[in-house]
C-alpha positions in Angstrom: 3.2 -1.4 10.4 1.5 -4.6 9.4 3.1 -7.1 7.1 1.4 -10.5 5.6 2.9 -13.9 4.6 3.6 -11.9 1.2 5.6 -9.6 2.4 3.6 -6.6 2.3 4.3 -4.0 4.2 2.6 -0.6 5.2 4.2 2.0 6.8 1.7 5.0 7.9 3.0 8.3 8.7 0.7 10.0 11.1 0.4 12.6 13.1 0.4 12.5 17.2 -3.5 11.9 17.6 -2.7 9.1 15.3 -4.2 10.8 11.7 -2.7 9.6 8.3 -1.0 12.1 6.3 0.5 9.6 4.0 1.4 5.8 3.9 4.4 4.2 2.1 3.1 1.0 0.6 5.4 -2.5 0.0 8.8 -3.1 0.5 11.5 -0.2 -1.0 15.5 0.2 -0.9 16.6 1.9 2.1 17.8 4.7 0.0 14.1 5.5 -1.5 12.4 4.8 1.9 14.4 7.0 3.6 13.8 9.8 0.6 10.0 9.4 1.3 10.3 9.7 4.8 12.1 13.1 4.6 9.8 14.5 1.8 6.9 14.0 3.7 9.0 15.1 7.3 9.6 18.3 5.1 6.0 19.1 4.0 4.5 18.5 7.3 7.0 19.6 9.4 4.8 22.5 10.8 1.5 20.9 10.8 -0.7 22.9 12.3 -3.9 21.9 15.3 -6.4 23.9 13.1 -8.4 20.5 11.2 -9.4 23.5 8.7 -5.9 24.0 7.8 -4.3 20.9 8.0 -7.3 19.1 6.2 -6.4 21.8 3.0 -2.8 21.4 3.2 -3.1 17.7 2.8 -5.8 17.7 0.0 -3.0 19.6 -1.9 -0.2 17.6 -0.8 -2.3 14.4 -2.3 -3.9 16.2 -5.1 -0.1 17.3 -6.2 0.4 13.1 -6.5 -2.5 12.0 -7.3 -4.0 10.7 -11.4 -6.1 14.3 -11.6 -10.0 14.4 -10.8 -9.9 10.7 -11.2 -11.5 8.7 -8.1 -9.2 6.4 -6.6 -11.6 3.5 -7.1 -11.2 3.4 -11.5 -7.8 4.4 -11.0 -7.5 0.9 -9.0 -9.6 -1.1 -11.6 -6.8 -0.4 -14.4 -4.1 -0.6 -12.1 -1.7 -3.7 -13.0 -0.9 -6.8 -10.6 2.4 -6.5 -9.1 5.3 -8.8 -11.3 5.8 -12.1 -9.7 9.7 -12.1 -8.5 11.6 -15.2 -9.8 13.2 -17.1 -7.3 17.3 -17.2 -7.2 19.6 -19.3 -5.6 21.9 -18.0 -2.9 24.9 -17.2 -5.1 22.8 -14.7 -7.4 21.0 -13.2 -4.3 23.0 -10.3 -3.9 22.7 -8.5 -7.3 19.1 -10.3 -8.0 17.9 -9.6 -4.7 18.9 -5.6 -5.2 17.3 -5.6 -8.7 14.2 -7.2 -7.0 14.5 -4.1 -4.2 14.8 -1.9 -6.9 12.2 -2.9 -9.0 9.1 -2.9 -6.0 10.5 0.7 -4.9 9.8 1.7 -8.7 6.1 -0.1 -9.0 5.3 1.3 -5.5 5.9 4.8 -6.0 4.8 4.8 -9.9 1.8 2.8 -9.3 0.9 2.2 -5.6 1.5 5.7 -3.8 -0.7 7.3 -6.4 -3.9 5.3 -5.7 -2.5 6.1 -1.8 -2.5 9.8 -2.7 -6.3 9.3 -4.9 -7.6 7.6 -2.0 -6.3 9.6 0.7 -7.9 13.2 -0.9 -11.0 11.9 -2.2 -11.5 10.8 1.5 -10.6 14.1 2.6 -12.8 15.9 0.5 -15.8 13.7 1.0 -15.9 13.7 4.5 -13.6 16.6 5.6 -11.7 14.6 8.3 -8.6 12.8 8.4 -8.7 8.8 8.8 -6.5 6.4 11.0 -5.5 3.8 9.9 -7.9 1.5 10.9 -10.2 3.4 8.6 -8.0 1.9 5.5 -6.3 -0.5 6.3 -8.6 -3.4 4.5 -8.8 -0.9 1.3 -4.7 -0.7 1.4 -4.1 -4.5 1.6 -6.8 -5.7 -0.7 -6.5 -3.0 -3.2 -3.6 -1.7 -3.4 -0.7 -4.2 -2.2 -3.1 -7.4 -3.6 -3.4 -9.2 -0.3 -7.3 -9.6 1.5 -6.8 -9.6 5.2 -10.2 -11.0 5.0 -9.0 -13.9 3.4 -8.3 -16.5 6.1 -5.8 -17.9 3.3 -4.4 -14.5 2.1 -5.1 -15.7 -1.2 -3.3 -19.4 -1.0 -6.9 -21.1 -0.9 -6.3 -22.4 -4.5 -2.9 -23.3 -4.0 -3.6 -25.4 -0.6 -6.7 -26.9 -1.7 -5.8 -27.6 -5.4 -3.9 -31.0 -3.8 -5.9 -31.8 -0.9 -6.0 -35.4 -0.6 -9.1 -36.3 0.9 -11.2 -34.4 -1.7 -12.9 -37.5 -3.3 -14.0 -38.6 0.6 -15.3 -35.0 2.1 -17.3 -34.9 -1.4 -18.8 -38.3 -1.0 -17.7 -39.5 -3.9 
């Protein structure tokens, strides 16, 4: 699991030699986390050593959740930003907070997991091998949960520089 200043969160379900068979993007409620975990648990439960095999069953495991015969790259060029969360004071936190929980479990699984499930076949029919998730991590987090790990700023550059004092001095002017 790795998890940026934003909050995002990736949890990748692998097998024992460390392959991806699925990934659960962003936060969700316990309830719906826990549902994702046991559909997968129930689809792979006998996974199988042949690659053969197990690269077919998960190309129609991902192709089942997947936008049809569209590549995961234009489905991620339409896809929508996630909605900014408001922030709430203490006293609302409890019901706002839920709403908020609810909310990112429902634009993960309608929006996110489906580029997760595009990306995850389209690699599995281009190269016939499973990845790890070192393989997509930087994909995942720029991509799909809006957050460059190659940004040293994680996308606060604007925000920490917009009042830097001393711009007027480092530009010479």
């Amino acid at each position: 699991m790795t998890r940026t200043v934003n909050g995002n969160i990736a949890t990748y379900v692998c097998t024992s030699d460390g392959s991806v068979i699925d990934v659960i993007p962003g936060i969700y409620s316990q309830s719906r986390y826990l549902s994702a975990l046991s559909l997968i648990k129930s689809q792979f439960a006998d996974l199988t050593s042949n690659p053969e095999q197990m690269n077919r069953k998960l190309i129609a495991y991902h192709s089942y959740s997947a936008p049809p015969l569209v590549p995961a790259v234009q489905v991620i060029a339409s896809s929508s930003s996630p909605p900014a969360v408001p922030f709430e004071s203490p006293a609302k936190t409890g019901s706002a907070l839920n709403a908020a929980l609810q909310s990112d479990s429902d634009l993960n699984e309608s929006e996110r997991r489906p580029l997760i499930h595009a990306y995850l076949r389209d690699s599995l029919i281009k190269t016939k091998r499973t990845l790890k998730p070192d393989d997509m991590k930087h994909w995942l987090y720029r991509e799909v949960l809006h957050a460059d790990l190659d940004d040293p700023y994680l996308g606060f550059d604007r925000i920490l520089t917009q009042t830097y004092p001393f711009a007027n001095e480092d530009s010479g002017g």
